[in-house]
N, CA, C and O atoms as CSV, one atom per row, in Angstrom:
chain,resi,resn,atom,element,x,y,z
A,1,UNK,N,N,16.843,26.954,13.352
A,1,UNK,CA,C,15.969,25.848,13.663
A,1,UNK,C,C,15.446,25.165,12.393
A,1,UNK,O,O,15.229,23.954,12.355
A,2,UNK,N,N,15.280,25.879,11.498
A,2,UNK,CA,C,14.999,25.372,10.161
A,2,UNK,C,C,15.965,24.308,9.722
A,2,UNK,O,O,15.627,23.296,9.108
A,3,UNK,N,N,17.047,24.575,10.039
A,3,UNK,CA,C,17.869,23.028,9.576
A,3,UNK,C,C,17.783,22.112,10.228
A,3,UNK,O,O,17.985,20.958,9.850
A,4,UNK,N,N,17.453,22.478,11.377
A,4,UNK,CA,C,17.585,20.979,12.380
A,4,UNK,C,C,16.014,19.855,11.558
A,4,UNK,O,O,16.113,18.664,11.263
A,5,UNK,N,N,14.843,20.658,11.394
A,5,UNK,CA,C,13.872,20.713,10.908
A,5,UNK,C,C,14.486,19.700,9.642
A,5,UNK,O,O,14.553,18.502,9.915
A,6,UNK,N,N,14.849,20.058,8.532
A,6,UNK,CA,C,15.507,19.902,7.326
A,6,UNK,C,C,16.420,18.428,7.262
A,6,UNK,O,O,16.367,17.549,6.402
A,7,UNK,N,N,17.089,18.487,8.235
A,7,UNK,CA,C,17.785,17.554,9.203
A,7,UNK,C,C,17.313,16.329,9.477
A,7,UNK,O,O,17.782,15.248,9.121
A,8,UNK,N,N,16.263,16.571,10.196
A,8,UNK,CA,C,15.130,15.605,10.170
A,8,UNK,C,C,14.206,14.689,9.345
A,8,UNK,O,O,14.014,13.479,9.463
A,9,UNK,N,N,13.614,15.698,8.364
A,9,UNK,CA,C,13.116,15.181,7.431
A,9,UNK,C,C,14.307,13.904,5.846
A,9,UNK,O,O,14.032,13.120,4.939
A,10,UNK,N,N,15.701,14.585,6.558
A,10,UNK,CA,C,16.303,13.703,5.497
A,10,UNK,C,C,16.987,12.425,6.095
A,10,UNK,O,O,17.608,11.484,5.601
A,11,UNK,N,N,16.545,12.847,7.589
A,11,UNK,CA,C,17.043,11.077,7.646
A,11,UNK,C,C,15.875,10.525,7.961
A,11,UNK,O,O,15.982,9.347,8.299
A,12,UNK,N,N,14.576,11.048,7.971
A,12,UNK,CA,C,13.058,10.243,7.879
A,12,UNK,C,C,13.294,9.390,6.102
A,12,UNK,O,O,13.266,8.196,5.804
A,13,UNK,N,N,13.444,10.236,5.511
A,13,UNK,CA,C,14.022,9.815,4.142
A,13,UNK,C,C,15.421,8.674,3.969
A,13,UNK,O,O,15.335,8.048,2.912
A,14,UNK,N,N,16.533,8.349,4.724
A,14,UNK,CA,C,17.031,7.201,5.128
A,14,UNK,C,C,18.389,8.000,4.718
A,14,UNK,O,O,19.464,7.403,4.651
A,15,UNK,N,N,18.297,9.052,4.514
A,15,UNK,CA,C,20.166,9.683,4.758
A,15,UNK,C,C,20.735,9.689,6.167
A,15,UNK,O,O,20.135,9.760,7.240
A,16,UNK,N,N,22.271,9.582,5.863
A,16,UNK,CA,C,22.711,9.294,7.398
A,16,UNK,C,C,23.210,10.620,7.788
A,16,UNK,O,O,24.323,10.975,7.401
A,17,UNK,N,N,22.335,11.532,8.668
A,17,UNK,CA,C,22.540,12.781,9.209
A,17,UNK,C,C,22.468,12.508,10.743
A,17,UNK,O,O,21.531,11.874,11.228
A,18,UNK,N,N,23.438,12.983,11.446
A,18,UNK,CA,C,23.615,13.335,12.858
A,18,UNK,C,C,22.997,14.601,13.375
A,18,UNK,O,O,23.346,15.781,13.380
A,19,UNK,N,N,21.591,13.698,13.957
A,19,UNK,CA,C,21.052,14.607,14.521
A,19,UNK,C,C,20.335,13.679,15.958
A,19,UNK,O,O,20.151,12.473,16.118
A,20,UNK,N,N,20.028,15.013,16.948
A,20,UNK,CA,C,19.610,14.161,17.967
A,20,UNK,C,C,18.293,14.788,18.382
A,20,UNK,O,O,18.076,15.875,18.916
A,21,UNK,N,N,17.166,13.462,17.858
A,21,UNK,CA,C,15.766,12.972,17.537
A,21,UNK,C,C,15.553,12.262,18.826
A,21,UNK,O,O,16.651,11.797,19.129
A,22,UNK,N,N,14.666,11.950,19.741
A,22,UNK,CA,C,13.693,11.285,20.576
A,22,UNK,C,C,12.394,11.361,20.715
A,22,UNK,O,O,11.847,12.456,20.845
A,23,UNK,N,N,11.668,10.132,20.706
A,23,UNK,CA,C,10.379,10.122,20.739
A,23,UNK,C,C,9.875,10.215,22.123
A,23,UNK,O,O,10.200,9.288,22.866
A,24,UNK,N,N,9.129,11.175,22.619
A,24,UNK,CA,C,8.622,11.797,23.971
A,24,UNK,C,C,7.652,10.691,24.373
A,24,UNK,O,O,6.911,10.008,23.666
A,25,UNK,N,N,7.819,10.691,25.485
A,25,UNK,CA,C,6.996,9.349,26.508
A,25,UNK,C,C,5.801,10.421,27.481
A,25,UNK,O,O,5.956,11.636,27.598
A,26,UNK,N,N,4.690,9.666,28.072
A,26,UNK,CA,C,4.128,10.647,29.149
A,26,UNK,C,C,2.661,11.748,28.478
A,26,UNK,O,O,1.629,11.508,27.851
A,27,UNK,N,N,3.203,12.771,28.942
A,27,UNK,CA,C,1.743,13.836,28.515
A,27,UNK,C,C,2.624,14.412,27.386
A,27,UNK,O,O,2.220,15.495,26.961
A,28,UNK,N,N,3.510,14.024,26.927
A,28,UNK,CA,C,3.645,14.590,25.336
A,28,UNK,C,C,4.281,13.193,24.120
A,28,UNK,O,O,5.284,13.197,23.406
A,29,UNK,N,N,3.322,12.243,24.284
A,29,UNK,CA,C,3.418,11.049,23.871
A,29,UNK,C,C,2.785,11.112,22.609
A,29,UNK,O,O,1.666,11.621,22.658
A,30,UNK,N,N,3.232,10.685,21.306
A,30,UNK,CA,C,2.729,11.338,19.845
A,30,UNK,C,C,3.822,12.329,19.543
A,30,UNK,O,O,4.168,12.555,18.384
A,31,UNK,N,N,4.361,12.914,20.574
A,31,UNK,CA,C,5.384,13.851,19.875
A,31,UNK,C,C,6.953,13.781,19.995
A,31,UNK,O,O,7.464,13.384,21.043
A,32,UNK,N,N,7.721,14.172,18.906
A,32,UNK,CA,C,9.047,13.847,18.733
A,32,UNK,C,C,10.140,14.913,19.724
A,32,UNK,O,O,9.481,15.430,20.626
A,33,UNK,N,N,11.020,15.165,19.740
A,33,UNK,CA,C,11.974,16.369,20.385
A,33,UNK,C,C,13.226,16.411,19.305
A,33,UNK,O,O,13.668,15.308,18.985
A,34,UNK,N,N,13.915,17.719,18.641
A,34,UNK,CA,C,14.379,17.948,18.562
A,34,UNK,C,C,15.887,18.498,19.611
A,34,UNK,O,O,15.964,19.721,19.723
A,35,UNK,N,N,16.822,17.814,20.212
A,35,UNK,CA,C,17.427,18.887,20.840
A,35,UNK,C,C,18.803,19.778,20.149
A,35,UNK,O,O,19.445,19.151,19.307
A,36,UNK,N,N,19.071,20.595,20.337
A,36,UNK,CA,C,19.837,21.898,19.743
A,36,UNK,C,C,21.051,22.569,20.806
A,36,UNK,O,O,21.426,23.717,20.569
A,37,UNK,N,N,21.366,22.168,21.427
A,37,UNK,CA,C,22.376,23.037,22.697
A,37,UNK,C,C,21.481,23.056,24.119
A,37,UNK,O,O,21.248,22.151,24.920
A,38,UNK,N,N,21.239,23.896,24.105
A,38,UNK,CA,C,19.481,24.401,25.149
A,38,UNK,C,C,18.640,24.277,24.824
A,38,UNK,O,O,17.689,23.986,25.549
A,39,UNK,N,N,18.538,24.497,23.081
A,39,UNK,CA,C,16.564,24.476,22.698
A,39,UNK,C,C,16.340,23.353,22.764
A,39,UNK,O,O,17.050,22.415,23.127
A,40,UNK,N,N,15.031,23.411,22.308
A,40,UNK,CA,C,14.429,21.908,22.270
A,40,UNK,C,C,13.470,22.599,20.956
A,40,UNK,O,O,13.335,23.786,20.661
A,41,UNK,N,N,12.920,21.461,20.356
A,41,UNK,CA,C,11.760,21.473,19.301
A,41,UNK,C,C,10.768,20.720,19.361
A,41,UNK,O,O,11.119,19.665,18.833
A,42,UNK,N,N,9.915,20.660,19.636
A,42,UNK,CA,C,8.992,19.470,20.006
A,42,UNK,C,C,7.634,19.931,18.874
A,42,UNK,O,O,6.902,20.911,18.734
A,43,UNK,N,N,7.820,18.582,18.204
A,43,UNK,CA,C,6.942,18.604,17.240
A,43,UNK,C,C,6.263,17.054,16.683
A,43,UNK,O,O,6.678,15.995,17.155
A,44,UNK,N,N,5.385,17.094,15.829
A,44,UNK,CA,C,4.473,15.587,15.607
A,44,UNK,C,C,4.723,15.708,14.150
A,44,UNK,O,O,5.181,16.613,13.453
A,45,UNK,N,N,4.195,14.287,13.863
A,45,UNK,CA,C,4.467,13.741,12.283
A,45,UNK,C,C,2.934,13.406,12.121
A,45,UNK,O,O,2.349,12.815,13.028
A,46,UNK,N,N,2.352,13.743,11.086
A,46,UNK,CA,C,0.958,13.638,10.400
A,46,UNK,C,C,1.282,12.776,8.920
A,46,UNK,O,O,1.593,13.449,7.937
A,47,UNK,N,N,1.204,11.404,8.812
A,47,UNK,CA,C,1.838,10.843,8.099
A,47,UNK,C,C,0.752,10.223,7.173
A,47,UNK,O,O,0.941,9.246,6.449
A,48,UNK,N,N,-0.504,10.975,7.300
A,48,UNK,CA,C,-1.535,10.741,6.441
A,48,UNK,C,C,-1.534,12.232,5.689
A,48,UNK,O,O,-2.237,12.229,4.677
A,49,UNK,N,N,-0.978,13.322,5.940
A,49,UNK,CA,C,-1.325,14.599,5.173
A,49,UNK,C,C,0.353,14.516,4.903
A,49,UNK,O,O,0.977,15.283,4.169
A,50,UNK,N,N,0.792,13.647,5.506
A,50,UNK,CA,C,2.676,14.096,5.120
A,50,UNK,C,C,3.135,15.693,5.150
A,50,UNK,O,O,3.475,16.485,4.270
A,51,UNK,N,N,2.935,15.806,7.006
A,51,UNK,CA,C,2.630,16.790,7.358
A,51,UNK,C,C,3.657,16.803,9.093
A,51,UNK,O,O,3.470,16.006,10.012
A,52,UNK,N,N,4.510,17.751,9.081
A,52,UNK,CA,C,5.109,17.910,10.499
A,52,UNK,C,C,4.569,19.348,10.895
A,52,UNK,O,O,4.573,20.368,10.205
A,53,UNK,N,N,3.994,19.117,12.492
A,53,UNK,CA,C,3.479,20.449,13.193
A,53,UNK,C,C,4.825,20.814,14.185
A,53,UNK,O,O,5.127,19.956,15.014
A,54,UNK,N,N,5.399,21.694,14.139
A,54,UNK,CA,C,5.933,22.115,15.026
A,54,UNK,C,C,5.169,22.770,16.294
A,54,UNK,O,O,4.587,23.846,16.154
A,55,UNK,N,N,5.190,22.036,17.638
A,55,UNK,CA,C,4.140,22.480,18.908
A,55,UNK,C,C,5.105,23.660,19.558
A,55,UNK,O,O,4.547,24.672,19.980
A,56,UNK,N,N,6.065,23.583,19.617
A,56,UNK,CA,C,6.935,24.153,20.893
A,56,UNK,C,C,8.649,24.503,20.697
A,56,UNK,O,O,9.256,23.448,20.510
A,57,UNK,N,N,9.566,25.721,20.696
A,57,UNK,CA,C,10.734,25.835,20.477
A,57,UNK,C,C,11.131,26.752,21.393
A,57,UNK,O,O,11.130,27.962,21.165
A,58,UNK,N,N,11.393,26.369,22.180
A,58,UNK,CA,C,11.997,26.913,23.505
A,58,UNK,C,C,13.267,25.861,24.741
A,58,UNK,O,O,13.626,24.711,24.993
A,59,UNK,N,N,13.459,27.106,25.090
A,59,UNK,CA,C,14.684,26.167,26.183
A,59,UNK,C,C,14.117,24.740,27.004
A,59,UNK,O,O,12.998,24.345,27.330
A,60,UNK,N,N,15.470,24.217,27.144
A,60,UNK,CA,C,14.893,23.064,27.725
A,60,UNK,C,C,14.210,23.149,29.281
A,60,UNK,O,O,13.129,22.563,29.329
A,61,UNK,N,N,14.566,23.662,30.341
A,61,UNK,CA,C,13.489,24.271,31.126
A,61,UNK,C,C,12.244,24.462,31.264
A,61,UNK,O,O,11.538,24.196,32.237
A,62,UNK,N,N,11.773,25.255,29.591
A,62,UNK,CA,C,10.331,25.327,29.717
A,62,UNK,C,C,9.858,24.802,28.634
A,62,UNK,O,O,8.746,25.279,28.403
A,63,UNK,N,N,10.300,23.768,27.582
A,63,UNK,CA,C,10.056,23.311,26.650
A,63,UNK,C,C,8.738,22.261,27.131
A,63,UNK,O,O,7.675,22.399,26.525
A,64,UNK,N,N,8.810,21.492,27.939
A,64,UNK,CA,C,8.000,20.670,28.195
A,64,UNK,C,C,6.818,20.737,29.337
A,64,UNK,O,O,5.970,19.894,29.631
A,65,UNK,N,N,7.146,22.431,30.030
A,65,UNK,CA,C,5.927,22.555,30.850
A,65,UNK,C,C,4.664,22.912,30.082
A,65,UNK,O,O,3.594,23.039,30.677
């Protein structure tokens, strides 16, 4: 999960990495999704401390309850 993580941060930086990023709509609105096969990563960007929280890394099933 650390690379997907890693992944992320370098195409926030403007490298062209294939990864699949969505911004969450609803009661988890502010936060991004990582998806991975089954997992999911759901995490936020703090772009005043230049700071990512990872909330949640679990299957997609229960990732978002």
């Amino acid at each position: 999960m650390k690379g997907q993580i890693e992944s992320f941060l370098k195409k926030l930086r403007g490298e062209s990495v294939n990864i699949d990023v969505k911004k969450l709509k609803g009661e988890w609105k502010g936060y991004f999704r990582i998806r991975k096969g089954r997992l999911r990563i759901i995490f936020s960007i703090d772009t005043s401390y230049r700071s990512l929280y990872v909330e949640r890394i679990d299957f997609r099933g229960d990732a978002y309850k």
